[in-house]
C-alpha positions in Angstrom: 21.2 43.4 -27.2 22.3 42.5 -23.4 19.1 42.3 -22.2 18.2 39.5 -24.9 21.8 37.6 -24.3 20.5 37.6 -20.2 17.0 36.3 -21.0 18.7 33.7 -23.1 20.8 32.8 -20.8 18.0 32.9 -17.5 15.6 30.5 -20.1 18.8 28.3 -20.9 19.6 28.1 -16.9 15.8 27.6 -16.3 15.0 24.7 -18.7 18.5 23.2 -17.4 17.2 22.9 -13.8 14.3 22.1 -14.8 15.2 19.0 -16.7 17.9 18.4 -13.5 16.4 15.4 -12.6 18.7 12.4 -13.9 18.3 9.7 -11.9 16.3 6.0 -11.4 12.9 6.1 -10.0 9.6 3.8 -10.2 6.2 4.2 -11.9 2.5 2.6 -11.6 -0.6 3.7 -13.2 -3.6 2.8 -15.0 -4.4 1.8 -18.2 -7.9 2.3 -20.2 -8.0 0.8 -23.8 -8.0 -2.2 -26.2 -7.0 -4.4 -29.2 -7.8 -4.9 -32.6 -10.2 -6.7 -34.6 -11.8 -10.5 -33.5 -12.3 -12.4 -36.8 -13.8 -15.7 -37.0 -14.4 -17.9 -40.1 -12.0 -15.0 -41.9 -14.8 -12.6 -41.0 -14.8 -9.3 -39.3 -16.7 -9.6 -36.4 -15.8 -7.4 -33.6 -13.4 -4.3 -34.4 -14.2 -1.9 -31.2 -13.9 -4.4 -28.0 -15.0 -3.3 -25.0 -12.4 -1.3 -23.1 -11.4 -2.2 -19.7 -9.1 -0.9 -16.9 -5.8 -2.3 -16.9 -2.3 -1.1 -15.0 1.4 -1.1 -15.3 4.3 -1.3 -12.5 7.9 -0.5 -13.5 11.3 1.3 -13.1 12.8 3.8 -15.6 16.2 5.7 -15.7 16.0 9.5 -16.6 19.1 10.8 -18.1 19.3 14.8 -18.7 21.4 16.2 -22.2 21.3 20.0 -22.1 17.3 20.8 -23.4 16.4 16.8 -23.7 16.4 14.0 -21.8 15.9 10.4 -22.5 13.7 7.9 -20.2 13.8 4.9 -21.1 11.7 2.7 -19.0 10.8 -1.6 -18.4 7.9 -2.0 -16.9 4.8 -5.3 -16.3 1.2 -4.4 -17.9 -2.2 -5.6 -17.9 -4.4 -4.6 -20.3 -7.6 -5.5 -20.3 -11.1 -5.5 -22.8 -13.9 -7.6 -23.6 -15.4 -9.3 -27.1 -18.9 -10.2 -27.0 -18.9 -11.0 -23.0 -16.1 -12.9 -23.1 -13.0 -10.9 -21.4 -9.7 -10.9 -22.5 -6.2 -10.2 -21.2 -3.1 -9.5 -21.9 0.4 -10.0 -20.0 3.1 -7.7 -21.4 6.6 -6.4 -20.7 7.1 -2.6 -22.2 10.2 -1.3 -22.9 9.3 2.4 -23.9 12.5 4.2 -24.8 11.5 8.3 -24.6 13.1 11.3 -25.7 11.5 14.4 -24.1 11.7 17.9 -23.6 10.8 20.7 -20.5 7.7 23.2 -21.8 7.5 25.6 -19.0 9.4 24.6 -15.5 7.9 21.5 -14.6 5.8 21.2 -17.8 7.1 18.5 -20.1 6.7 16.5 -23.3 8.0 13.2 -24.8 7.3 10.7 -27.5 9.5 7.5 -28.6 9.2 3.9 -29.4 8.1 1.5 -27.3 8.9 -2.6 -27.5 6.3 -5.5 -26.3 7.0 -8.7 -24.9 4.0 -10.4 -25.0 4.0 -13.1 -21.7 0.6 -14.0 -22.0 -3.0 -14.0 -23.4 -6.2 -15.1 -22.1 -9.5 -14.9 -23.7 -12.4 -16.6 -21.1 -14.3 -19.4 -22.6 -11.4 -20.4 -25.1 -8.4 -21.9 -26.1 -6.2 -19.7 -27.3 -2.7 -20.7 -29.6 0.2 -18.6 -29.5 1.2 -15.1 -30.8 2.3 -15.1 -34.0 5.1 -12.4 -32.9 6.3 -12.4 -28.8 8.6 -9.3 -30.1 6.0 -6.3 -31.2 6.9 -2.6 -31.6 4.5 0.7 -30.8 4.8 4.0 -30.2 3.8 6.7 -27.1 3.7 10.0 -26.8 2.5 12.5 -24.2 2.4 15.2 -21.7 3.4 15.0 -18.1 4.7 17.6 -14.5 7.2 16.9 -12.3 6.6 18.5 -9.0 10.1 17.9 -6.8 10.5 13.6 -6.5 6.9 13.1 -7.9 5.7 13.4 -11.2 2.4 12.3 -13.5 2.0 11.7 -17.1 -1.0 11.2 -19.3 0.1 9.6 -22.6 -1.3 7.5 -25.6 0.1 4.0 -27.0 -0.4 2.4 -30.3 0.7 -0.7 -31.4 2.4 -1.0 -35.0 3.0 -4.7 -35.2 0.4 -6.9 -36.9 0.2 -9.3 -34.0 -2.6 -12.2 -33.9 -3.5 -15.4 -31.8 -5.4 -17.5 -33.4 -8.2 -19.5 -30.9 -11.2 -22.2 -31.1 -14.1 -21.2 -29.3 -14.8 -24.0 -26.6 -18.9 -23.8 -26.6 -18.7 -23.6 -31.1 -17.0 -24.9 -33.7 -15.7 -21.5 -34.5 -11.7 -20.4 -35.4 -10.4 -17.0 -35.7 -7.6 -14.6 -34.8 -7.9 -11.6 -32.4 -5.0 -8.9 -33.2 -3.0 -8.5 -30.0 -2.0 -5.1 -31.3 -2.7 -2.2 -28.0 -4.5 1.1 -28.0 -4.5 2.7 -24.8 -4.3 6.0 -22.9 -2.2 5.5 -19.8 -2.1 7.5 -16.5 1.4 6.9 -14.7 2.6 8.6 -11.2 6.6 8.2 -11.1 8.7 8.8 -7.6 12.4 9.7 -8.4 14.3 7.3 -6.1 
């Protein structure tokens, strides 16, 4: 019976210091993925863009509670893809709010919502209206190591939010909407500051 109450308590102790890392710090990383569907005369005609590299640069705040943690996190992205040659971007502010866990020492998972402010949208060779919503909501989850003041994380993004701009095609007499809605997997370093 004592030698389960001290390997409770080492584990307890363990995942403690491992999650011992409250604090601000900054993140970068890269981005690889894409948006919804192009539709033009109220027809489907391009549901898998072309993905493209993007990147994101930000700030979050870590905040330890006992076996959890919560990161939330604002930070500028780029994402990238391409419809039929012509390439489009977005401009976006994420404001991922994370609630995570420590695996084994530095091992850890997290998952939580994540809020987009779309800034803008560019699709070459057309003019482009406005989003239909600037506010849009998602979701991440993923897996990442801290190693001391650095860590790196490997996570996934959707977009929930039914979010279209509607465009004209300069060169044709087309209209249509593209859904602004992301799907990405993201690569982030971090430095604890």
């Amino acid at each position: 019976m004592k030698k389960y109450i001290v390997v409770s308590c080492l584990l307890i102790c363990m995942t403690a210091m491992a999650q011992n890392e409250s604090g601000l710090g900054i993140t970068a990383g890269l981005n690889y993925g894409s948006t919804g569907n192009l539709r033009e005369s109220g027809q489907t005609i391009m549901d898998n863009p072309d993905k493209k590299l993007g990147y994101h640069l930000g700030i979050y705040w870590k905040i330890d509670l006992a076996l959890l943690y919560l990161r939330p996190e604002l930070k500028y992205t780029q994402l990238n893809n391409e419809y039929r040659g012509s390439l489009f971007d977005i401009q976006k502010i994420d404001l991922p709010l994370l609630v995570g866990t420590s695996i084994i020492g530095p091992l850890h998972v997290f998952a939580g919502p994540s809020f987009q402010y779309i800034v803008d949208t560019k699709l070459e060779d057309t003019s482009l209206g406005d989003v239909q919503k600037e506010w849009s909501l998602g979701a991440q989850f993923g897996v990442g190591v801290n190693l001391g003041k650095w860590g790196i994380d490997v996570r996934y993004e959707r977009g929930f939010t039914e979010n279209e701009v509607t465009f004209i095609r300069n060169n044709i007499a087309a209209q249509g909407t593209l859904d602004t809605r992301p799907e990405q997997i993201i690569l982030a370093m971090s430095l604890k500051l």
